[in-house]
N, C-alpha and C positions, 0 to 999 in steps of 0.2 A: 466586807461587802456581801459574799455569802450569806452571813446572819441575818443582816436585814431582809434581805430577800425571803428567807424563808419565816422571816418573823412577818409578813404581809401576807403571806400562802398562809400559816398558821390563823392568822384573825378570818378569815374565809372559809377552814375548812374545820374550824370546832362549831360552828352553828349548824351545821351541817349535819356533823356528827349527834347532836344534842339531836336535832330533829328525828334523825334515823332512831335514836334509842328511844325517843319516847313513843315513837310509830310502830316500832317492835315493842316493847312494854303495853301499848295499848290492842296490838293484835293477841300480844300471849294472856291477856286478860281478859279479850272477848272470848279465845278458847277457850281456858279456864270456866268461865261460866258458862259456858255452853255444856260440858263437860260434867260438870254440877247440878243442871236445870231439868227437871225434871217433866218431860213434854208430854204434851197430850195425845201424837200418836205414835205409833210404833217405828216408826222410820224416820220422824222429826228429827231427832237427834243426831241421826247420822247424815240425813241429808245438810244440815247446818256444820257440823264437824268438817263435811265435802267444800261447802260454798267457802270456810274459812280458811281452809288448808290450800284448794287452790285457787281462790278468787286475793288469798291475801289480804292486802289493807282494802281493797273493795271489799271480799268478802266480810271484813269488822267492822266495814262501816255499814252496811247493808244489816249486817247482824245488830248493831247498836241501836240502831232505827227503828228495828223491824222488832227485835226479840225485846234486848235489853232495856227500853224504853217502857217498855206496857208492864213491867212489874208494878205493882199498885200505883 
């Protein structure tokens, strides 16, 4: 009886999990190229380095938009 039970919690909490990893995977990628990109002015860099670190998944989604989007 146990089993079953935690086989019901289990089908709930790997979608969960799945989403978390790829929201992490997609923030360590917006740093990554942030990190990479080479900006036009002197404090660019670190102010976006700032928004991402502590704004988090705002901050790579703000960065996505804003930075990563206008490459050609």
């Amino acid at each position: 009886m146990f089993y079953n039970s935690m086989m019901g919690f289990g089908f709930f909490i790997v979608p969960f999990i799945a989403i978390f990893l790829f929201l992490f995977v997609f923030w360590i990628w917006m740093l990554v190229d942030c990190l990479k990109r080479k900006f036009k002015g002197n404090n660019d860099k670190l102010l976006w380095v700032l928004v991402l670190v502590l704004g988090g998944l705002i901050g790579a989604i703000l960065y996505f938009f804003i930075v990563y989007n206008k490459k050609k």
